[in-house]
Backbone as a ProteinNet text record, in pm:
[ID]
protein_1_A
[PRIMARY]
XXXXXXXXXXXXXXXXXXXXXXXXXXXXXXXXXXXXXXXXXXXXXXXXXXXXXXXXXXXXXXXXXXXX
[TERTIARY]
-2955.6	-2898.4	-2993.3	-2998.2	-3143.3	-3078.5	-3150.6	-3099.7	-3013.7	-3068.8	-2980.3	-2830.4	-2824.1	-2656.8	-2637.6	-2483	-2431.1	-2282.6	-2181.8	-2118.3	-1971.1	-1870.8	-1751.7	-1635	-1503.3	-1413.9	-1273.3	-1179.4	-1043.8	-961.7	-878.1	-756.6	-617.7	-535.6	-442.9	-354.7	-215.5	-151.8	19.2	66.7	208.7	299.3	305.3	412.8	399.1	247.1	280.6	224.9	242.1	159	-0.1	-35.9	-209.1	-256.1	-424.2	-498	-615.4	-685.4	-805.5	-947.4	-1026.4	-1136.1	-1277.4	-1343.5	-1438.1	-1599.9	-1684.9	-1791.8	-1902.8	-2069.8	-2184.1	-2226.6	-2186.6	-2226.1	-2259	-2363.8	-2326.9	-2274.2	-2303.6	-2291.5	-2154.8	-2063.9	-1912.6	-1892.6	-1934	-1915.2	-1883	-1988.7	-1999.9	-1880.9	-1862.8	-1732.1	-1597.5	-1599	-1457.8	-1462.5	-1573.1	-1541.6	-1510.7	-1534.6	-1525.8	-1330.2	-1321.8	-1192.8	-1113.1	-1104.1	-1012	-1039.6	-1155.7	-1132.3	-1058.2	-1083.3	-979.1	-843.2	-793.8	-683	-657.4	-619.9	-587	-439.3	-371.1	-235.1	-263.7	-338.2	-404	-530.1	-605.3	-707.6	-730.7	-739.4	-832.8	-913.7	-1019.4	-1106.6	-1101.2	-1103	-1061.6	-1163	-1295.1	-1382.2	-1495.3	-1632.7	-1740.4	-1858.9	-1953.2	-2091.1	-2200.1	-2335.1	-2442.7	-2416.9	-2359.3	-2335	-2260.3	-2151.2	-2051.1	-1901.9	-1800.6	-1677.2	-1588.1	-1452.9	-1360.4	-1195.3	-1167.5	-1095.4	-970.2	-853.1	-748.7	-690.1	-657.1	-609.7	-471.4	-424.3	-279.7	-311.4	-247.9	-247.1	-233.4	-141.3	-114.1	-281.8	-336.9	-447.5	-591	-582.4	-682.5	-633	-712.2	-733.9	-813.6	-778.5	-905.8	-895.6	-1015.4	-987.8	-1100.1	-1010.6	-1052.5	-1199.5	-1299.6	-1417.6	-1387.3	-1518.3	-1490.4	-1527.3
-59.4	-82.9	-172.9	-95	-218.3	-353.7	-489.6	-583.2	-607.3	-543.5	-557.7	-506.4	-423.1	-364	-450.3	-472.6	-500.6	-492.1	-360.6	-330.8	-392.7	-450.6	-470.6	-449.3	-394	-339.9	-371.9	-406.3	-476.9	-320.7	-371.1	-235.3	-316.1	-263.8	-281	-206.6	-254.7	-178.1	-227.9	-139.2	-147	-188.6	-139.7	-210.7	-344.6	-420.4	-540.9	-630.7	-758	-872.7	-898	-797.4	-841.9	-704	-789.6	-663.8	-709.6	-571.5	-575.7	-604.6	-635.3	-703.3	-683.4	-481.6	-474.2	-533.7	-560.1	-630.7	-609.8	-590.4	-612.9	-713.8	-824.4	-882.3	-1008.7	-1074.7	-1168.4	-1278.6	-1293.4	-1451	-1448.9	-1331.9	-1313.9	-1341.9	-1282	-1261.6	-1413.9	-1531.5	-1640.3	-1708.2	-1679.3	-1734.8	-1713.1	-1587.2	-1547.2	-1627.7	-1582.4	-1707.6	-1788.6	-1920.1	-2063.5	-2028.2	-1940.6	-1999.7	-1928.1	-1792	-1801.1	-1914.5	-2009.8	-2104.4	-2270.9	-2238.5	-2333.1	-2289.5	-2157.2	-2120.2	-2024.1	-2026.5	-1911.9	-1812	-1897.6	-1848.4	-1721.7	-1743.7	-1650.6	-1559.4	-1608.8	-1520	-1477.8	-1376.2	-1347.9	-1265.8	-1290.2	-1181.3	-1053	-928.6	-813.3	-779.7	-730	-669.3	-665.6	-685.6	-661.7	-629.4	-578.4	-556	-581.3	-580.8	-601.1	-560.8	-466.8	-371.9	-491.1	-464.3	-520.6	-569.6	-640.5	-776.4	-703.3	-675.7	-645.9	-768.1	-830.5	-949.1	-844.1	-976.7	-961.7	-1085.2	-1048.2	-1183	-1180.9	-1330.4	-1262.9	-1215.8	-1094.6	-1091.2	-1139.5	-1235.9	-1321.5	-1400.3	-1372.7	-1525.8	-1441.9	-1271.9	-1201.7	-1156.1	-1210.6	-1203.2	-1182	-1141.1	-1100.6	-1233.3	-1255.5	-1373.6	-1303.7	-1366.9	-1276.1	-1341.6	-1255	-1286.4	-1345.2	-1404.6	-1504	-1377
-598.5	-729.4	-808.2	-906	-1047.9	-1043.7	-1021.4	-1067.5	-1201.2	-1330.4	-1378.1	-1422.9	-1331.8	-1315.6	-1206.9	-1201.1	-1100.6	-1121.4	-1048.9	-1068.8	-1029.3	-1112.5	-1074.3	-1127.4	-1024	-1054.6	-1021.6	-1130.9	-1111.6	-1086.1	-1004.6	-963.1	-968.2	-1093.9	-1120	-1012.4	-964	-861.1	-957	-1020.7	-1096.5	-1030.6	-896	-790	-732.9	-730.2	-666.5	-785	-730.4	-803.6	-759.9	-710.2	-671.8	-712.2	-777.7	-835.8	-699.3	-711	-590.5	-652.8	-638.2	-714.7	-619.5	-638.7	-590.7	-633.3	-625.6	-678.5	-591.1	-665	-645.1	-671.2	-744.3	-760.3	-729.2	-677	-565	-618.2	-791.1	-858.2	-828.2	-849.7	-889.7	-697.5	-591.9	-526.5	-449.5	-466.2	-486.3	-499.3	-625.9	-677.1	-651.4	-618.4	-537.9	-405.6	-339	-197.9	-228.8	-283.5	-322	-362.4	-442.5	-468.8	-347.7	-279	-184.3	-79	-47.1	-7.6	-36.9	-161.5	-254.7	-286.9	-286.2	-302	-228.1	-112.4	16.8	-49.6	-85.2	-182	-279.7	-352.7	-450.5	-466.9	-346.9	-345	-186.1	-177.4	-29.2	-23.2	23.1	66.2	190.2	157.9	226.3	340.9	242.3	329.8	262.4	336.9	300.3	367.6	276.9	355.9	287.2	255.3	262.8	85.1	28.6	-94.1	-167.1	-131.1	-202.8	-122.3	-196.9	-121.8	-203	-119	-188.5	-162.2	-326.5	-323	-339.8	-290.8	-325	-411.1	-515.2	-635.1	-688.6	-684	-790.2	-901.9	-934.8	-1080.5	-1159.7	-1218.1	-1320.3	-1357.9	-1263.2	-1223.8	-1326.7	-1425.8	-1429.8	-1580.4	-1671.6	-1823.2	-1866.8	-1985.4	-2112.9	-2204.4	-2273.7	-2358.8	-2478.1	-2621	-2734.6	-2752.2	-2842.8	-2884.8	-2981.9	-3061.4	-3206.5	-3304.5
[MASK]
++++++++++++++++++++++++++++++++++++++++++++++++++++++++++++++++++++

């Protein structure tokens, strides 16, 4: 994959309160660790390999925020 792509993908699920949170990206990837280690409640990590980490997050916890 070109450095400058790096692909990531939220999965909305209508029936529960957690979206799944696939990612290439290691900065993001980074950061998801740190917080399911800071917040085991709300985040966990599923599965990964060498590619890409797939999170599990509460939903409530995953927004858009407007541009200026």
């Amino acid at each position: 994959m070109a450095s400058d792509y790096k692909e990531t993908m939220i999965l909305f699920n209508n029936k529960s309160n957690k979206a799944n949170i696939y990612t290439c990206d290691p900065v993001i990837q980074s950061e998801l660790l740190s917080l399911c280690e800071k917040y085991p409640n709300d985040y966990r990590f599923v599965i990964g390999d060498s590619m890409g980490k797939n999170f599990e997050v509460t939903k409530n916890l995953i927004g858009l925020v407007k541009g200026s």
